[in-house]
KOLMITOR-602920 format. One record per residue (C-alpha): residue number from 1; residue in three letters; x negated, y negated, z negated. Coordinates in steps of 0.1 Angstrom, whole numbers, padded with zeros to 4 digits. Layout:
KOLMITOR-602920
ATOM,NUM,ALA,X,Y,Z
...
END
This chain:
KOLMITOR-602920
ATOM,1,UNK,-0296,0142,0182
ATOM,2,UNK,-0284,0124,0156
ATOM,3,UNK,-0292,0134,0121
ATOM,4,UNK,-0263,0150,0097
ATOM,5,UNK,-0249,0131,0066
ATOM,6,UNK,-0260,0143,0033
ATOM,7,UNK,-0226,0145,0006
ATOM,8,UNK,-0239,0136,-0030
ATOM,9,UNK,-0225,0163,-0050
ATOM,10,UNK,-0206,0159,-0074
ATOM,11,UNK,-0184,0171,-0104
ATOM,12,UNK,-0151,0163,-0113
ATOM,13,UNK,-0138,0159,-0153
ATOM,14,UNK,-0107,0155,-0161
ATOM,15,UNK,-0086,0157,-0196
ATOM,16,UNK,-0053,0168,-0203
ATOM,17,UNK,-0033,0149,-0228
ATOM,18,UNK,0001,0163,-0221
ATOM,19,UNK,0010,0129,-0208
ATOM,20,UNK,0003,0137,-0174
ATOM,21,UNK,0038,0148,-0152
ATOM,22,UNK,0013,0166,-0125
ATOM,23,UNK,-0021,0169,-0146
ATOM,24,UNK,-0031,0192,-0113
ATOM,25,UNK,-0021,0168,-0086
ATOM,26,UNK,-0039,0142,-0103
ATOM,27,UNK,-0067,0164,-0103
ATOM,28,UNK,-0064,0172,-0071
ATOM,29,UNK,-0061,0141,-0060
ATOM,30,UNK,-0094,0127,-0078
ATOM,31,UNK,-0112,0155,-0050
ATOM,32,UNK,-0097,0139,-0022
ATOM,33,UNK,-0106,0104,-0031
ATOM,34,UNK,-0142,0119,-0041
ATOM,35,UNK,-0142,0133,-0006
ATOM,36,UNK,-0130,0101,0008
ATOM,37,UNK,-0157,0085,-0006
ATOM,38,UNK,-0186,0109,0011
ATOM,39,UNK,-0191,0133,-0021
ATOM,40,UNK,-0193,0168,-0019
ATOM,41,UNK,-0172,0182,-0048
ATOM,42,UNK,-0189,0212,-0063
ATOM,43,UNK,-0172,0218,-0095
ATOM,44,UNK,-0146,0206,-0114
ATOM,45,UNK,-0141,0209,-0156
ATOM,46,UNK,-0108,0201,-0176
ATOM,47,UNK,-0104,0199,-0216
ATOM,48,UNK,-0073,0195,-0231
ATOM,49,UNK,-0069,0174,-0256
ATOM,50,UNK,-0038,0153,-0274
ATOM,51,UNK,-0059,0119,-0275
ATOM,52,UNK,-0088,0108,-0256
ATOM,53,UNK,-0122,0105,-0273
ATOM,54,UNK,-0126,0068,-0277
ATOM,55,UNK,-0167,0069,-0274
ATOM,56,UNK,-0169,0100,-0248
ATOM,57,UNK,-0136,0099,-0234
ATOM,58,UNK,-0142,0137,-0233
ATOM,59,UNK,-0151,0157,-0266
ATOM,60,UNK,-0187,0162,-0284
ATOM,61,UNK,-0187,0196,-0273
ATOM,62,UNK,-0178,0195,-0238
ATOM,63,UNK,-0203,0166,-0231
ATOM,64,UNK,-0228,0194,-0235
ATOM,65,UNK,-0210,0221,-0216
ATOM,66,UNK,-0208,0191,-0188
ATOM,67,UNK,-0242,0185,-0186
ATOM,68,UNK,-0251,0225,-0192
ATOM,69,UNK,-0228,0230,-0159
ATOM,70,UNK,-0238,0199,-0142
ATOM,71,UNK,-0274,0206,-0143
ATOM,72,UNK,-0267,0244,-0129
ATOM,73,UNK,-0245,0235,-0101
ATOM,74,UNK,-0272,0205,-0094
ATOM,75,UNK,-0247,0179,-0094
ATOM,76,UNK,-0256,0142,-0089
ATOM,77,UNK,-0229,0124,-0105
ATOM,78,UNK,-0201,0130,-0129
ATOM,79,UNK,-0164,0116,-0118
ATOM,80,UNK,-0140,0110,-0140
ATOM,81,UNK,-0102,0115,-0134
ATOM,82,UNK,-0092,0083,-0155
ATOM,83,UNK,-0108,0045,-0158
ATOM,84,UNK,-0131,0046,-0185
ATOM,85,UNK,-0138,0016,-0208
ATOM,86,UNK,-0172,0000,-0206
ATOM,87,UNK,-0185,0018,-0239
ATOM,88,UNK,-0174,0054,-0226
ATOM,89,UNK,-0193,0047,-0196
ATOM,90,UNK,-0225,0039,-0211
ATOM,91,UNK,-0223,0069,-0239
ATOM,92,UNK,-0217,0092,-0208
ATOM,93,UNK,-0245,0085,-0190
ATOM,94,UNK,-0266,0081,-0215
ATOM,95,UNK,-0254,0116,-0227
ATOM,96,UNK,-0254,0133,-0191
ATOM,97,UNK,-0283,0113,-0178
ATOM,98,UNK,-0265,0115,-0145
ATOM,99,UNK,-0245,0086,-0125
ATOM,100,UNK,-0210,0084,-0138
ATOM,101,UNK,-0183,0072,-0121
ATOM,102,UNK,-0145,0068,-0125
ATOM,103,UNK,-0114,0072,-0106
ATOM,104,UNK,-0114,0034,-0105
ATOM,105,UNK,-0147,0028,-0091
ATOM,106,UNK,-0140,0055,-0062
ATOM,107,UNK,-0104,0041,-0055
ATOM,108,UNK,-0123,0003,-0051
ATOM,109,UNK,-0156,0021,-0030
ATOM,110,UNK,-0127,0030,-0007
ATOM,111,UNK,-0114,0001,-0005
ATOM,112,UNK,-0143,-0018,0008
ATOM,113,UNK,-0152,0008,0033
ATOM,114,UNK,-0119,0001,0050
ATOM,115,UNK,-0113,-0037,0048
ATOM,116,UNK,-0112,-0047,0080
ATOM,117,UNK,-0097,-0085,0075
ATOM,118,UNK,-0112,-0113,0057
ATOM,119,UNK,-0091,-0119,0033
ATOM,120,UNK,-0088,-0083,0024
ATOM,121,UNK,-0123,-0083,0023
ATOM,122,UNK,-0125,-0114,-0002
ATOM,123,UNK,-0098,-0097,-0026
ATOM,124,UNK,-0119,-0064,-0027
ATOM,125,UNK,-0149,-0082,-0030
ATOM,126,UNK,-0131,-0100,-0064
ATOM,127,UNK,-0118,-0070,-0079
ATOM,128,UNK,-0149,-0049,-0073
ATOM,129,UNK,-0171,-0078,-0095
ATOM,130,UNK,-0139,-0080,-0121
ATOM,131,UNK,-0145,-0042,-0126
ATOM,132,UNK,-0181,-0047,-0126
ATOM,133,UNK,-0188,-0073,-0151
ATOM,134,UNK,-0179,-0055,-0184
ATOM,135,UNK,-0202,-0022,-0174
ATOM,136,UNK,-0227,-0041,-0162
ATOM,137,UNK,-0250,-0023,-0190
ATOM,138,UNK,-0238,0009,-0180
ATOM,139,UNK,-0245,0002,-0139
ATOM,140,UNK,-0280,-0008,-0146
ATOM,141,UNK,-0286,0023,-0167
ATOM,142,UNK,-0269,0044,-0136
ATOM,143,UNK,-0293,0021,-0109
ATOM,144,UNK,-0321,0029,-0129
ATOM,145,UNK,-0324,0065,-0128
ATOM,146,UNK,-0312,0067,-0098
ATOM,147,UNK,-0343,0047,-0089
ATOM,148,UNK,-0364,0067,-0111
ATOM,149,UNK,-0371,0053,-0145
ATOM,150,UNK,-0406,0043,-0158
ATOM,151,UNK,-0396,0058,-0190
ATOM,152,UNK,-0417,0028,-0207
ATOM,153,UNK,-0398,0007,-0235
ATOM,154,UNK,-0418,-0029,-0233
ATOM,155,UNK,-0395,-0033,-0204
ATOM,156,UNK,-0365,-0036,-0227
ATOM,157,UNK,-0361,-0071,-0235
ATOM,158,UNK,-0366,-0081,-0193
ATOM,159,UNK,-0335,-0055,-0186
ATOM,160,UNK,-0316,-0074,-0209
ATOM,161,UNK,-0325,-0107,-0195
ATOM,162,UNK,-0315,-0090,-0160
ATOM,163,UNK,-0281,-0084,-0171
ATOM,164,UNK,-0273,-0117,-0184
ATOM,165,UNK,-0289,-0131,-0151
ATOM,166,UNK,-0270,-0110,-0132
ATOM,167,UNK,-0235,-0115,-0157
ATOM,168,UNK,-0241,-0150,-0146
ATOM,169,UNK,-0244,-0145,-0105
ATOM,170,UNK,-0210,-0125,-0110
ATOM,171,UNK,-0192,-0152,-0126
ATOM,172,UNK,-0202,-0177,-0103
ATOM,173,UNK,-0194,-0152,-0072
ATOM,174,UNK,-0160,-0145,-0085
ATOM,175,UNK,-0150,-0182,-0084
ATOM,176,UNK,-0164,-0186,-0052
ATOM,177,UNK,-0145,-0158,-0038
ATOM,178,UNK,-0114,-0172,-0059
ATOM,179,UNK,-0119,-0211,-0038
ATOM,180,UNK,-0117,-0187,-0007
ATOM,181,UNK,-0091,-0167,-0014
ATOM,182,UNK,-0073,-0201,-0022
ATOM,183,UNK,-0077,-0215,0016
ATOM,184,UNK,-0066,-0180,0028
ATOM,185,UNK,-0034,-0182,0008
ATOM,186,UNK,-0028,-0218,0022
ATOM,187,UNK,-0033,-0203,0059
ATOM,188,UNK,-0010,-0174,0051
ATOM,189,UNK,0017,-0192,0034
ATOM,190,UNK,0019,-0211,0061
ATOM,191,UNK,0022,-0186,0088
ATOM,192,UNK,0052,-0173,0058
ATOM,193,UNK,0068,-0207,0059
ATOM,194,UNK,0074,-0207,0098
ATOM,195,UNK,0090,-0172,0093
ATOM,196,UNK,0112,-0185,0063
ATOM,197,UNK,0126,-0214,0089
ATOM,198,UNK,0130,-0194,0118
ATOM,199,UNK,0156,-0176,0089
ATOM,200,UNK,0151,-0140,0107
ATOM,201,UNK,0152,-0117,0080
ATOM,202,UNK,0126,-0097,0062
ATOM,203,UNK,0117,-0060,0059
ATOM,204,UNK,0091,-0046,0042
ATOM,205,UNK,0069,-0009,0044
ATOM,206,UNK,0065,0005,0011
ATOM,207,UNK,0052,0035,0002
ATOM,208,UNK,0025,0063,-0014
ATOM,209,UNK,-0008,0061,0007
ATOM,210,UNK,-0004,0082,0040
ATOM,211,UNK,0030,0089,0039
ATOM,212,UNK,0032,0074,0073
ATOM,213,UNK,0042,0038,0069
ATOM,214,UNK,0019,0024,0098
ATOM,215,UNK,0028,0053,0123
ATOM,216,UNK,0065,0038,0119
ATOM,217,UNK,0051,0006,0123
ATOM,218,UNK,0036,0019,0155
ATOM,219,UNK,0068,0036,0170
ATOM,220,UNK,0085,0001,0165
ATOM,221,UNK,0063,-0019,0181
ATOM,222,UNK,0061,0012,0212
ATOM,223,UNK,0093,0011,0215
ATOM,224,UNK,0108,-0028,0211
ATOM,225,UNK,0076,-0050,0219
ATOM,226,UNK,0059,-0025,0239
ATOM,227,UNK,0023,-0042,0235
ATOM,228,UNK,-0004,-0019,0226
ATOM,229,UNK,-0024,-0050,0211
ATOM,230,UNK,0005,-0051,0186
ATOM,231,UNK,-0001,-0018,0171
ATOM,232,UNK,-0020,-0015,0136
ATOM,233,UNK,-0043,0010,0123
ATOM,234,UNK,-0031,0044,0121
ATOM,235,UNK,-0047,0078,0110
ATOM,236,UNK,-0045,0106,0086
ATOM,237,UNK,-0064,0094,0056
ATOM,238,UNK,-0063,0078,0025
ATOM,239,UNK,-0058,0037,0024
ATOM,240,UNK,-0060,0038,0065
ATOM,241,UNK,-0044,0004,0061
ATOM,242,UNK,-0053,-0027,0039
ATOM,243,UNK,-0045,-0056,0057
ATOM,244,UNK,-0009,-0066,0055
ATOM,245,UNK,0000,-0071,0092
ATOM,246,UNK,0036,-0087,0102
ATOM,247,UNK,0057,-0082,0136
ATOM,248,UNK,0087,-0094,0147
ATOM,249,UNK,0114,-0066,0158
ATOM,250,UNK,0139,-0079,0184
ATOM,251,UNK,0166,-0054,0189
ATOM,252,UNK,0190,-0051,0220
ATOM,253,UNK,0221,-0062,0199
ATOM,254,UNK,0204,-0095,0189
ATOM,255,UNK,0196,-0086,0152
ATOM,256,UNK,0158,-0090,0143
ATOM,257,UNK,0144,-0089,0118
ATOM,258,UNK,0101,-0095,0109
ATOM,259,UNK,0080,-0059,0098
ATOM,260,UNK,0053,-0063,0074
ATOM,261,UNK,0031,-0025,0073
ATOM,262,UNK,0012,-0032,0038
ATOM,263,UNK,-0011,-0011,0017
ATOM,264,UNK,-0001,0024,0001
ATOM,265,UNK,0000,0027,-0033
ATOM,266,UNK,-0014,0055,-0054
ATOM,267,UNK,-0014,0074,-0089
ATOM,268,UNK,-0032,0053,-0113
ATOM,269,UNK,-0037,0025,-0086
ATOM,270,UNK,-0061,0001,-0108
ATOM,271,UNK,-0045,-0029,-0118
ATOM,272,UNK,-0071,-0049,-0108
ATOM,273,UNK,-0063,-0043,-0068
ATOM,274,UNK,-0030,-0051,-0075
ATOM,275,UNK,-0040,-0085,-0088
ATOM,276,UNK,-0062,-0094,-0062
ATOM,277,UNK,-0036,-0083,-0033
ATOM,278,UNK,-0007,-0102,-0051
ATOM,279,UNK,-0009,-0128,-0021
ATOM,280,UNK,-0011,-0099,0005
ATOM,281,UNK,0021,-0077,-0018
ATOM,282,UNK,0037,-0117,-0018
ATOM,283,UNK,0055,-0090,0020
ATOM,284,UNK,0069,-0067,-0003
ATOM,285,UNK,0081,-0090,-0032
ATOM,286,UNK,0100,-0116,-0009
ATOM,287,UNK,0115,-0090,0019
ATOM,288,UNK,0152,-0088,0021
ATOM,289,UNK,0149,-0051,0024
ATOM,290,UNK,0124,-0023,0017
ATOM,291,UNK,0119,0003,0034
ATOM,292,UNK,0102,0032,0013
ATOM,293,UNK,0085,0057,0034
ATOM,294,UNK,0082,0092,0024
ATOM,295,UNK,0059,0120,0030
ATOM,296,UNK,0085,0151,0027
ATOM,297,UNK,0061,0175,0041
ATOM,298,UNK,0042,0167,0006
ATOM,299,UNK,0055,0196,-0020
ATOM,300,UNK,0049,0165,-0049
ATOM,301,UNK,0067,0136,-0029
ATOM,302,UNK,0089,0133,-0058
ATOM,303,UNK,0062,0126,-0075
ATOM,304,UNK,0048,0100,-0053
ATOM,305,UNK,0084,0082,-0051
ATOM,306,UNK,0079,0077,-0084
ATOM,307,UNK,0048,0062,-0086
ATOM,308,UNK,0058,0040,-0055
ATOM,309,UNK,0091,0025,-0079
ATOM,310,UNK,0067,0020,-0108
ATOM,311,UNK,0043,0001,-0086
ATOM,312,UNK,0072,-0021,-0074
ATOM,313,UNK,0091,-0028,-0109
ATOM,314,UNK,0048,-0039,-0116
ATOM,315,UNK,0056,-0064,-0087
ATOM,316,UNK,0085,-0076,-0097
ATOM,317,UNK,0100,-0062,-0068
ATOM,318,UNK,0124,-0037,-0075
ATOM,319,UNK,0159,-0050,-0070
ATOM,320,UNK,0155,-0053,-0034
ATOM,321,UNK,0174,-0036,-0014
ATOM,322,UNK,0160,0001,-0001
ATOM,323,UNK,0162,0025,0026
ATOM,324,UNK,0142,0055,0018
ATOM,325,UNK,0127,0071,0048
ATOM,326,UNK,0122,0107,0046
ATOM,327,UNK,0094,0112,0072
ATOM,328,UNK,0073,0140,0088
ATOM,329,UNK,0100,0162,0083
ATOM,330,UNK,0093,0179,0112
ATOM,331,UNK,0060,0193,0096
ATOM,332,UNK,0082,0213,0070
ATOM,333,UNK,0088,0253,0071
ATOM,334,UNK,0123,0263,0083
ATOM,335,UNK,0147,0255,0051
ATOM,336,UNK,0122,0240,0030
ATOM,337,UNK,0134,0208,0012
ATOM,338,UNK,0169,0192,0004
ATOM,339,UNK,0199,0213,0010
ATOM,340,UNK,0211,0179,0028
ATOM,341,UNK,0195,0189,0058
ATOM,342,UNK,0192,0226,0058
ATOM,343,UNK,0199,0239,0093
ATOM,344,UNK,0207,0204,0106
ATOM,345,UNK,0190,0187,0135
ATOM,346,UNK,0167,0155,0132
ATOM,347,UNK,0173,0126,0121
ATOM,348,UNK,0198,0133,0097
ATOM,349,UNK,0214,0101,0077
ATOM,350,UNK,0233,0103,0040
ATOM,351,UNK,0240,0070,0029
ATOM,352,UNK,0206,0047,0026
ATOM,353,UNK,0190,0080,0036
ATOM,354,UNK,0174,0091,0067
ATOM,355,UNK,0153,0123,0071
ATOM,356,UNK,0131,0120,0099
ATOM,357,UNK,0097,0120,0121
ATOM,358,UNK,0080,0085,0128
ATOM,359,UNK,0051,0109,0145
ATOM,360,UNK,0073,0121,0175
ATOM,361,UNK,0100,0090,0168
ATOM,362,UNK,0133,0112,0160
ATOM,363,UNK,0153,0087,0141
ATOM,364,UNK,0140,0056,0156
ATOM,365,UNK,0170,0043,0166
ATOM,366,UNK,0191,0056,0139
ATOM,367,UNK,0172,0039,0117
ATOM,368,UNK,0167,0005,0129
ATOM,369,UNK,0206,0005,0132
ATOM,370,UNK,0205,0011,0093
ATOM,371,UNK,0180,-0017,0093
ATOM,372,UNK,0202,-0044,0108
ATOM,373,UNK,0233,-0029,0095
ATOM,374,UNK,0222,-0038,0059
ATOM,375,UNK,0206,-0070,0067
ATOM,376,UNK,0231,-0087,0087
ATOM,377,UNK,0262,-0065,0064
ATOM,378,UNK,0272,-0104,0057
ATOM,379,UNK,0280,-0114,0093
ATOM,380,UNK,0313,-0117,0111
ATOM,381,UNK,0325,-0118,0145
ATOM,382,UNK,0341,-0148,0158
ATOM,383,UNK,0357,-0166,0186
ATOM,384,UNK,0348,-0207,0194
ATOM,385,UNK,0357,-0227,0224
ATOM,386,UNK,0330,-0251,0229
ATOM,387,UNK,0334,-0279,0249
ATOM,388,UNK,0314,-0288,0281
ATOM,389,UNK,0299,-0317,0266
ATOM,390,UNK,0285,-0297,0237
ATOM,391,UNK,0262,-0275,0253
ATOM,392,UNK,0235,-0273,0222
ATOM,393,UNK,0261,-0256,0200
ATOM,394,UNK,0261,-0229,0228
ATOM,395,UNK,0227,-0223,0233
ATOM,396,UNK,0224,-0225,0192
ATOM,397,UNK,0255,-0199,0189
ATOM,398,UNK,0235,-0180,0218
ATOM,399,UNK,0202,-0178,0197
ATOM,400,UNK,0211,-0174,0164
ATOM,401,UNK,0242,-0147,0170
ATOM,402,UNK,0250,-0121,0190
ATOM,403,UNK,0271,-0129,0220
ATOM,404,UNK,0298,-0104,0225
ATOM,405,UNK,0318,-0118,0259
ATOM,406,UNK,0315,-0151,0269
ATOM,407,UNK,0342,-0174,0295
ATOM,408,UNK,0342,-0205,0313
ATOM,409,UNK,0377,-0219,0311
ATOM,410,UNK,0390,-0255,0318
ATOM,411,UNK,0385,-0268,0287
ATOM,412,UNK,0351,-0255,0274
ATOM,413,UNK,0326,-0223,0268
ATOM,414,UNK,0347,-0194,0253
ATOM,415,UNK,0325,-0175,0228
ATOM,416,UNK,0336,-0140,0209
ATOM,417,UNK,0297,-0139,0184
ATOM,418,UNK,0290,-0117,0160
ATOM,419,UNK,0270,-0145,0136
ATOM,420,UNK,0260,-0154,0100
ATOM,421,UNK,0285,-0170,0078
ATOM,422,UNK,0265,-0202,0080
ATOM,423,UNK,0274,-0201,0120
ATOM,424,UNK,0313,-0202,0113
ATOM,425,UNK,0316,-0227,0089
ATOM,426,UNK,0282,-0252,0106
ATOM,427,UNK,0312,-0247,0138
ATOM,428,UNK,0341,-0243,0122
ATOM,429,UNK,0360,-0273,0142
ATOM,430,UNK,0352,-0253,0172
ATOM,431,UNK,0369,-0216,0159
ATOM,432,UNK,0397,-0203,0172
ATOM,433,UNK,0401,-0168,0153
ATOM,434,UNK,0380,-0146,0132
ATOM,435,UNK,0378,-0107,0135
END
């Protein structure tokens, strides 16, 4: 019988400038990443305040009524809702004389329990350290009680020698991990280079963490590649996906277009991660079209939308194209949400809109045509006659357009193609009428 995993409880601080939209949701939000991490949350305390306290982050009062409530509810560790600076995080904990963490250090925990790749692995590896090596004062203090203190003072100038030792095995591991990264890149700009030639176009899944961007991936891959190998990680959690995983779509009218799934973004998402995933994030930035999947089943995706735009105008990314994706609509109550689609049946579509379920696939279709509509909007249909003799330009009109009829007549291949403007005019000696 196997033996049942013991939570280390926990309490939750948070403080309330004003300049928090959803002060709640954040707050609610810390619990869930707390409880993603394996902690059991057994109390939470707010202040409000109109600046944070530079030395305690918290005020000189509450610090006691922390510890006061801490020690009665037994807690183990303190989590705070915001990243504290290295100084806050040593006055805390040598004020609470508990472990104290932030909403950084849970967000990166959770990202090393879920890195699956090696290169994912390598960038949280680098920004776990980068986070690290400022607090490295504070983390010792945190190890040692944790590990039971001798409470003796002549060990004060070896801990100190321990830190620098240790400041010094960080550095060195961060430029090691750096070198890999490096030859990574090189790997995966290839593999981006080949795509660039074939010159299919680009989409990119963007969107808050668990609003459903991989289950979309799945449904696409179910329904136009139809290999289960194919299929990413997909399940109901925070950060399910880290790995940035590409497929090509061919579609029955001849308009594909390459799928990258990427990672979810969050409130607050540290900006270290975001550094050390820019080559993985390289998807989003360089995609000719973004699709940004929504959880409308979540009473605060409004909230999350715009947390998902601020993360892209961060990445330089937001004046590409976008089709926002209303998903798990089906989960709402009867006329709950927009008035757009009270009392209509699924999927509905408004402009670069389309409210739908990626779960049970309503909208698929209607959505991928939304998909190659705006990515090949540039095309045009038209007829060549292509001579016998110049059977390359048929089989290049063939794979690179979509053939609409086709006719053998005496003097050559007749071809009606819907194709890219750089089709007509590379043929243009061949055309004999545009549509």
């Amino acid at each position: 019988m196997s033996e049942e995993i013991e939570f280390r409880r926990a309490l939750l601080v948070g403080v309330d400038t004003g300049e928090e939209e959803d002060f709640e949701g954040s707050m609610q939000e810390l619990k869930s990443l707390a409880e993603a991490c394996m902690l059991k949350v057994v109390g939470i305390i707010t202040q409000k305040l109109e600046h944070v306290n530079k030395a305690l982050y918290i005020g000189t009062g509450k610090v006691a009524e922390v510890k006061q409530f801490a020690g009665d509810i037994e807690a183990q560790l303190v989590v705070f809702d915001n990243a504290l600076s290295p100084s806050q995080l040593r006055n805390l904990q040598n004020e609470l004389d508990l472990e104290v963490l932030d909403r950084t250090a849970l967000i990166l925990d959770i990202f090393s329990e879920r890195a699956k790749t090696r290169e994912a692995k390598l960038q949280v590896e680098t920004a776990k350290l980068q986070y690290m090596l400022p607090r490295l004062v504070g983390l010792h203090e945190a190890l040692g009680r944790q590990g039971g203190a001798s409470g003796s003072l002549s060990n004060k100038g070896s801990g100190e020698k321990k830190i620098e030792l240790d400041r010094r095995k960080i550095e060195h591991r961060i430029a090691e991990l750096r070198k890999e990264l490096e030859e990574v890149s090189l790997e995966r700009e290839t593999q981006k280079k080949r795509r660039m030639k074939s010159e299919v176009p680009r989409v990119s899944l963007v969107g808050y963490t668990n609003a459903g961007k991989s289950t979309l991936m799945n449904r696409m891959v179910e329904h136009y590649i139809k290999d289960e190998s194919k299929k990413v990680f997909e399940k109901d959690m925070l950060f399910a996906t880290l790995e940035t995983s590409v497929r090509m779509i061919e579609t029955t009218d001849k308009r594909p277009f390459f799928l990258a799934d990427t990672v979810g973004f969050i409130h607050k998402l540290p900006h270290g991660l975001i550094k050390a995933f820019r080559s993985t994030l390289d998807e989003v930035r360089e995609a000719d079209l973004l699709l940004h999947v929504v959880d409308f089943s979540d009473e605060k995706y409004k909230q999350h939308m715009a947390v998902t735009e601020e993360t892209l105008r961060d990445m330089d990314a937001g004046g590409i194209p976008v089709i926002y994706v209303y998903n798990k609509v089906d989960l709402c109550e009867s006329g709950k949400g927009s008035e757009e689609i009270s009392g209509k049946e699924l999927p509905v579509v408004i402009g670069n809109k389309i409210y739908m379920s990626a779960k049970s696939g309503q909208g698929l279709n209607e959505l991928v045509q939304m998909i190659t509509d705006t990515l090949y909007a540039g095309n045009c249909t038209v007829q060549f006659l292509i001579p016998y003799d110049k059977g390359h330009i048929v089989s290049a009109l063939i794979e690179n357009g979509n053939v609409i009829s086709m006719d053998y007549i005496e003097k050559g291949v007749r071809l009606v193609v819907n194709c890219k403007k750089k089709e007509k005019e590379k043929y243009s000696v061949y055309m004999e009428e545009e549509f």
